[in-house]
ZAVO-863716 format. One record per residue (C-alpha): residue in one letter; chain; x, y, z. Coordinates in Angstrom, 1 decimal, padded with zeros to 4 digits, always signed. Layout:
REM ZAVO-863716
resn a	chain A	X X	Y Y	Z Z
...
REM end
This chain:
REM ZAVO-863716
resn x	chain A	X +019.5	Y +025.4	Z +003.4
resn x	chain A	X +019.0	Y +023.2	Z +000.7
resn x	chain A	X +015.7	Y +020.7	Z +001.1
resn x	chain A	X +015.1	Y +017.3	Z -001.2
resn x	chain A	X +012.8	Y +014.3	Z -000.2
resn x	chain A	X +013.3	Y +010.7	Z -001.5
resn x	chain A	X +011.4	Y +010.5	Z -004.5
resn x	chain A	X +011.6	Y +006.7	Z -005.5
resn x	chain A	X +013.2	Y +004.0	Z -003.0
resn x	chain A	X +015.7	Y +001.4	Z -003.9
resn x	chain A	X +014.0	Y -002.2	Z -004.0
resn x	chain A	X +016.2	Y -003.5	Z -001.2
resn x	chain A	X +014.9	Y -005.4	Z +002.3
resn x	chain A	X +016.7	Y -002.7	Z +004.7
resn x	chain A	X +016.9	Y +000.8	Z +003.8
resn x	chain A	X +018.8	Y +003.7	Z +005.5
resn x	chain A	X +017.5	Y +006.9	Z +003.9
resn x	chain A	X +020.7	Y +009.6	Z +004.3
resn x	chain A	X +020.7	Y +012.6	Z +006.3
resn x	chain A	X +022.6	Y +014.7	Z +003.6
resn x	chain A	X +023.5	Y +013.8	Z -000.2
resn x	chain A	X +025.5	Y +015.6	Z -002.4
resn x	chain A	X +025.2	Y +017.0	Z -005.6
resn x	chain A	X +026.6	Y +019.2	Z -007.7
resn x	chain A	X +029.6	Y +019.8	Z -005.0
resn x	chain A	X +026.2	Y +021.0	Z -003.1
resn x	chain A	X +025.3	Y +019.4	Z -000.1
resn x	chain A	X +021.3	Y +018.9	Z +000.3
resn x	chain A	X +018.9	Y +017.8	Z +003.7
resn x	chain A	X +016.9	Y +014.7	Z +003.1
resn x	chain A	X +013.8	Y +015.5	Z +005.2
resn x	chain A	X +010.8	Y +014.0	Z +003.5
resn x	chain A	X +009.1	Y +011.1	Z +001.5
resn x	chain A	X +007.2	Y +011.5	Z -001.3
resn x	chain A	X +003.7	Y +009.9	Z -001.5
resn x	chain A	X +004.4	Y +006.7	Z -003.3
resn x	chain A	X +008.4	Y +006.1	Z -002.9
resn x	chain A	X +008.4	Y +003.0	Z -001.7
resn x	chain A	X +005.2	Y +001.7	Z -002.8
resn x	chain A	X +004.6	Y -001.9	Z -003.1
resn x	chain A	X +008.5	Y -002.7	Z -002.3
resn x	chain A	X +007.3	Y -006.1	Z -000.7
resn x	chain A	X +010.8	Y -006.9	Z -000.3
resn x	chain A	X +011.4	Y -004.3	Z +001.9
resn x	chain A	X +011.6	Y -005.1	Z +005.9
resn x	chain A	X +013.3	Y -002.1	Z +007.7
resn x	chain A	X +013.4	Y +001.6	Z +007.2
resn x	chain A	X +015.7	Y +003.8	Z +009.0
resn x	chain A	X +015.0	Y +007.3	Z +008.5
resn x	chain A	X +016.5	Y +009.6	Z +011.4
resn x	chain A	X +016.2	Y +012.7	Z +009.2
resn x	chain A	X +012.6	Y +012.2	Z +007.7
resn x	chain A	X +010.5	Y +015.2	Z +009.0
resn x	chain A	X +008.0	Y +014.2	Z +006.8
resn x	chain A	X +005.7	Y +012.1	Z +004.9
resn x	chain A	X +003.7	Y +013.5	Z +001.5
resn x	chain A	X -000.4	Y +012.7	Z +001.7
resn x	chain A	X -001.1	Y +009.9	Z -000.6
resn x	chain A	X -003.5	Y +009.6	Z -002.8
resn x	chain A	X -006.9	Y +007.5	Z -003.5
resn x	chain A	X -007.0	Y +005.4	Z -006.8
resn x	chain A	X -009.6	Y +004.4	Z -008.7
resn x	chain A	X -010.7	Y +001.6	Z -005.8
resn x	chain A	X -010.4	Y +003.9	Z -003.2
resn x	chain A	X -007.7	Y +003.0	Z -001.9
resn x	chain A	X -004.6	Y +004.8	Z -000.8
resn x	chain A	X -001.1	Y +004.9	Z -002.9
resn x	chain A	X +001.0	Y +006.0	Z +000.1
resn x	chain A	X +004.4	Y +006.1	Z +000.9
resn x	chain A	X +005.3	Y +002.6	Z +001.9
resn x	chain A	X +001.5	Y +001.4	Z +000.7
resn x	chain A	X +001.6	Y -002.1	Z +000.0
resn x	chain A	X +005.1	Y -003.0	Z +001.6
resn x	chain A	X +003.5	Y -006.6	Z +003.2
resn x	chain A	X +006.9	Y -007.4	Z +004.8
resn x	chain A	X +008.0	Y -003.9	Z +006.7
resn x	chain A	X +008.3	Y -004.6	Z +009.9
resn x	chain A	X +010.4	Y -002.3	Z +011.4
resn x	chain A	X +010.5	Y +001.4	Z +011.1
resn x	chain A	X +012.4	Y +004.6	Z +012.5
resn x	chain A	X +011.8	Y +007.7	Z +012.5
resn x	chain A	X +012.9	Y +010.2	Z +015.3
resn x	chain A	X +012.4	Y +013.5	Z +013.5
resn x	chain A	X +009.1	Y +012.8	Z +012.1
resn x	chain A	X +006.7	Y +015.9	Z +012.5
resn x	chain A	X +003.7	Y +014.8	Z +009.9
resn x	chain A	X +002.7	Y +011.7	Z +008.6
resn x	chain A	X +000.9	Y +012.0	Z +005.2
resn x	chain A	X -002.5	Y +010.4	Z +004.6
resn x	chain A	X -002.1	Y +006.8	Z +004.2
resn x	chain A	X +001.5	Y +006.5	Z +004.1
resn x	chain A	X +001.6	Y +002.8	Z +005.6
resn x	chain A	X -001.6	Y +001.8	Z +004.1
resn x	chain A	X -001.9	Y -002.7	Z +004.2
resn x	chain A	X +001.5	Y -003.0	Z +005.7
resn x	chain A	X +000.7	Y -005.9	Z +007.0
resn x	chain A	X +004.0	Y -006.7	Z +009.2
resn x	chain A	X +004.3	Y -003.5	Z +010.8
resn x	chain A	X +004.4	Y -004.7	Z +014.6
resn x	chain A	X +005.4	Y -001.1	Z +016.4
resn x	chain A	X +005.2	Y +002.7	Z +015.9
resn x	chain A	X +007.1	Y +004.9	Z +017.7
resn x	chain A	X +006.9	Y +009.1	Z +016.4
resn x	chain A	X +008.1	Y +010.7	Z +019.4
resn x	chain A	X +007.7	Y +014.4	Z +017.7
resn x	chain A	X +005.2	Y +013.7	Z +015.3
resn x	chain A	X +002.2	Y +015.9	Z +015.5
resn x	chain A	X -000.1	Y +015.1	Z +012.9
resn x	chain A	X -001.1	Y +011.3	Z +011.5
resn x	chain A	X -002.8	Y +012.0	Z +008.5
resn x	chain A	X -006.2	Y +010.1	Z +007.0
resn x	chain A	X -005.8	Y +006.0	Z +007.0
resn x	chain A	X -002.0	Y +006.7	Z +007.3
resn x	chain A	X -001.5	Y +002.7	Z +009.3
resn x	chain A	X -005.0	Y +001.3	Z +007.8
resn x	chain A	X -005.1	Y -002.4	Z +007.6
resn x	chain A	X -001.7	Y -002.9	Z +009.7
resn x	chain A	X -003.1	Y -006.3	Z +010.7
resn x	chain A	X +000.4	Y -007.1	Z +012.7
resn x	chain A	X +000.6	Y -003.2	Z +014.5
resn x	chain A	X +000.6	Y -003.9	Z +018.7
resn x	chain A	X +001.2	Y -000.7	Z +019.8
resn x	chain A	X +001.7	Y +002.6	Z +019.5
resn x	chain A	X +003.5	Y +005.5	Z +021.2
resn x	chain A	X +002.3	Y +009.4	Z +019.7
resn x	chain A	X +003.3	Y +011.6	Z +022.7
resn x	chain A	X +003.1	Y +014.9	Z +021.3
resn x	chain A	X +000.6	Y +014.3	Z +018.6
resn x	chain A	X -002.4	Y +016.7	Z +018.3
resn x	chain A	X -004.4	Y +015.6	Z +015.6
resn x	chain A	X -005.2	Y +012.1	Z +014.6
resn x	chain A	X -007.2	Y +011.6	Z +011.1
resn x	chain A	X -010.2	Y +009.6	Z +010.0
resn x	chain A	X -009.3	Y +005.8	Z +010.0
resn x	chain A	X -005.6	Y +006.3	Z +010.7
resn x	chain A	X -005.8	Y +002.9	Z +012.1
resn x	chain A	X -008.9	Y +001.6	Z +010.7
resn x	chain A	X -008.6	Y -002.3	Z +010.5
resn x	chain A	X -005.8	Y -003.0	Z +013.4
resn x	chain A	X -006.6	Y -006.0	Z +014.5
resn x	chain A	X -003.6	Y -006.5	Z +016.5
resn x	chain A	X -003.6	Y -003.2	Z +018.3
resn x	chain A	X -003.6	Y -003.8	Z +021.9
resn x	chain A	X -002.2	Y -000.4	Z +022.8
resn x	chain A	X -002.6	Y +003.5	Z +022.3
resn x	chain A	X -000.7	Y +006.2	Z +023.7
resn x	chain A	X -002.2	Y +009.4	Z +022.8
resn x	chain A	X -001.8	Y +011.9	Z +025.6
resn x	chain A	X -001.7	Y +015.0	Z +023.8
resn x	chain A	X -004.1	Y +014.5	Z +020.9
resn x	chain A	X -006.8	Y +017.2	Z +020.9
resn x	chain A	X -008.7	Y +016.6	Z +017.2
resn x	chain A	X -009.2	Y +012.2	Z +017.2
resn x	chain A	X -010.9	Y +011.4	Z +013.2
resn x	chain A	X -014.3	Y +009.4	Z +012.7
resn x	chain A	X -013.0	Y +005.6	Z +013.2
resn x	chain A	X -009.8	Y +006.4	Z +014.0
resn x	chain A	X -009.8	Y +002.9	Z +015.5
resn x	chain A	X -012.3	Y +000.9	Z +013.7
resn x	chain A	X -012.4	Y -002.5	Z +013.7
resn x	chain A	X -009.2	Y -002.5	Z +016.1
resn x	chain A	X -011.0	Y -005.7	Z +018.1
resn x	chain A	X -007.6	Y -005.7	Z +020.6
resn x	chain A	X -007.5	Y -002.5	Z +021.2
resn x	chain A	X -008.3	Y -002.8	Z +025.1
resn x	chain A	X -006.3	Y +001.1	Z +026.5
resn x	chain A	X -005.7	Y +004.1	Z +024.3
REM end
């Protein structure tokens, strides 16, 4: 089976990343994001990614902070993705709008992956294990974490997350 992950994202307010594309008369699987595809896109708003198993880890700049997948998108709001097993260190890094995460096979949430998701409310992880340091460091909105399965929690996982009143 041929693999490919979505290198750069269009600059568009609601995305639906494809299950297949073609190429070549060959047909490939779209099943991951790489680390800084969609960065700053502060148009964007929705994301739609039923085939996404993955997110890449980003990466710390020079001011320490992440250059993640959707880093920097202010306006996302919205985002889906049913198959996703691993989400990469700080893939949603100051997306300010994001109001709701739902990952119902994702496993592992990688290093600061929703840091400073000032608008995040809740969050559903069902089957997720392992949890990294600050993944939602700075969620001041968070009310709500369901984590029944996690075994390995990060140093301030939920730092500063003043809501936050059941995990």
């Amino acid at each position: 089976s041929l693999i490919v992950e979505v290198a750069t994202g269009p600059h568009k307010a609601d995305v639906t990343v494809p299950s297949t594309v073609v190429f070549n008369n060959r047909t490939f699987h779209v099943t991951g994001i790489s680390n800084d595809a969609f960065q700053d896109h502060t148009d964007l708003r929705s994301v739609d990614m039923p085939s996404i198993t993955y997110i890449e880890d980003g990466y710390k700049d020079s001011y320490y902070t992440y250059n993640g997948a959707f880093t920097g998108c202010s306006n996302l709001s919205d985002v889906n993705m049913p198959a996703a097993t691993s989400i990469g260190k700080g893939a949603f890094y100051d997306c300010k709008t994001l109001t709701n995460v739902s990952l119902p096979v994702a496993t592992s949430i990688g290093d600061s992956a929703f840091y400073n998701c000032d608008a995040l409310t809740s969050v559903s992880l069902p089957v997720a294990t392992t949890i990294g340091w600050g993944a939602f460091y700075n969620c001041d909105a968070l009310t709500s974490v369901s984590l029944p399965a996690a075994t390995t929690i990060g140093n301030q996982a939920f730092y500063d997350c003043d809501a936050l009143t059941s995990v």
